[in-house]
C-alpha positions in Angstrom: 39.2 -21.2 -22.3 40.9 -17.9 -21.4 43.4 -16.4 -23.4 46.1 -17.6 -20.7 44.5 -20.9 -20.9 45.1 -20.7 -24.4 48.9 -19.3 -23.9 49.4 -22.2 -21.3 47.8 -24.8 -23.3 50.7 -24.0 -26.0 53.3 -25.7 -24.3 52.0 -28.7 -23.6 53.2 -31.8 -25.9 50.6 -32.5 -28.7 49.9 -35.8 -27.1 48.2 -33.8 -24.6 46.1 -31.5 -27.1 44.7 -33.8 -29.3 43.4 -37.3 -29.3 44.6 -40.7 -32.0 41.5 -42.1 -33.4 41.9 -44.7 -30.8 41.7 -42.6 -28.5 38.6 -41.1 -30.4 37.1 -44.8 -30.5 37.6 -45.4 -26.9 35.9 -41.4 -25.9 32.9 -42.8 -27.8 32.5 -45.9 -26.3 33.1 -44.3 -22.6 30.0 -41.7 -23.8 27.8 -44.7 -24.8 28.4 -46.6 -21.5 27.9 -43.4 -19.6 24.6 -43.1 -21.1 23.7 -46.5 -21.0 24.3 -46.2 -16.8 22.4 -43.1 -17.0 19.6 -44.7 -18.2 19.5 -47.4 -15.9 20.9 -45.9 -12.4 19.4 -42.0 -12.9 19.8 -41.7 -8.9 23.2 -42.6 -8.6 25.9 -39.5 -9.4 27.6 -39.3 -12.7 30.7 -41.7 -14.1 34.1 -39.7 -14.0 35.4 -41.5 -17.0 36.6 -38.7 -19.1 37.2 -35.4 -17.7 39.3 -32.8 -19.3 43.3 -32.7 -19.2 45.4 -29.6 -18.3 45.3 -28.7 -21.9 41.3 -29.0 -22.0 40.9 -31.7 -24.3 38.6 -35.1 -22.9 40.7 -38.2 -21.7 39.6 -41.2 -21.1 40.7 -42.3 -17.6 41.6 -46.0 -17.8 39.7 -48.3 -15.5 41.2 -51.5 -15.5 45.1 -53.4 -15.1 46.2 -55.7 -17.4 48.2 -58.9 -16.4 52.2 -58.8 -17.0 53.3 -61.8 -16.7 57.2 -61.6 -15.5 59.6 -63.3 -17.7 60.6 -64.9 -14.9 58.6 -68.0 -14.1 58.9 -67.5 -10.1 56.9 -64.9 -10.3 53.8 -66.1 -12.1 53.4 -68.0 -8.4 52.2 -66.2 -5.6 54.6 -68.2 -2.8 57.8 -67.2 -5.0 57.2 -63.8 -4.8 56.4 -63.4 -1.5 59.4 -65.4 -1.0 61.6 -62.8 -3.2 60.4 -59.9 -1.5 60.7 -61.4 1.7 64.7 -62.0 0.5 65.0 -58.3 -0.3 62.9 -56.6 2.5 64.1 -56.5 6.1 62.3 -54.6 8.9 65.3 -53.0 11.3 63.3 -51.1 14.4 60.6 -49.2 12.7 62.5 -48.5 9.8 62.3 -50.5 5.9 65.9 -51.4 4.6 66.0 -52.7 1.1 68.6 -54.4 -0.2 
């Protein structure tokens, strides 16, 4: 990095210039499965899984959504939910109106 890197990188939170050792654990595993995928696909262009932030520390970029159920049971059904939206959403001429 440049020394205006550097002067730039100073006001960043520290959350952005350094990593918890979970963080840690999960950069390591992300380098094992990128090497592991190296091994067996070496045609195929590399894994983006942990590029550098703005303040030029590695991130792991999260790849997958965890489930949150709503506490409200209607949602945990796909009908209900449709439903609600379909209560709150109106189409008026080609503009959306939300209530």
């Amino acid at each position: 990095m440049t020394a205006e890197e550097l002067e730039v990188a100073e006001d960043y939170p520290e959350k952005y210039k350094t990593n918890t050792k979970h963080e840690k654990a999960a950069l390591d595993l992300a380098e094992n499965y990128r090497l592991q995928y190296e091994n067996l696909f070496p045609s195929r262009s590399p894994l983006f899984i942990a590029p550098k932030n703005e303040a030029g520390i590695e991130k792991v970029i999260s790849t997958f959504v965890q489930v949150d159920l709503w506490k409200s049971n209607k949602f945990n059904l796909f009908l209900s939910s449709q439903l609600y939206c379909n209560s709150k959403i109106f189409i008026i001429g080609t503009k959306w109106q939300i209530l």
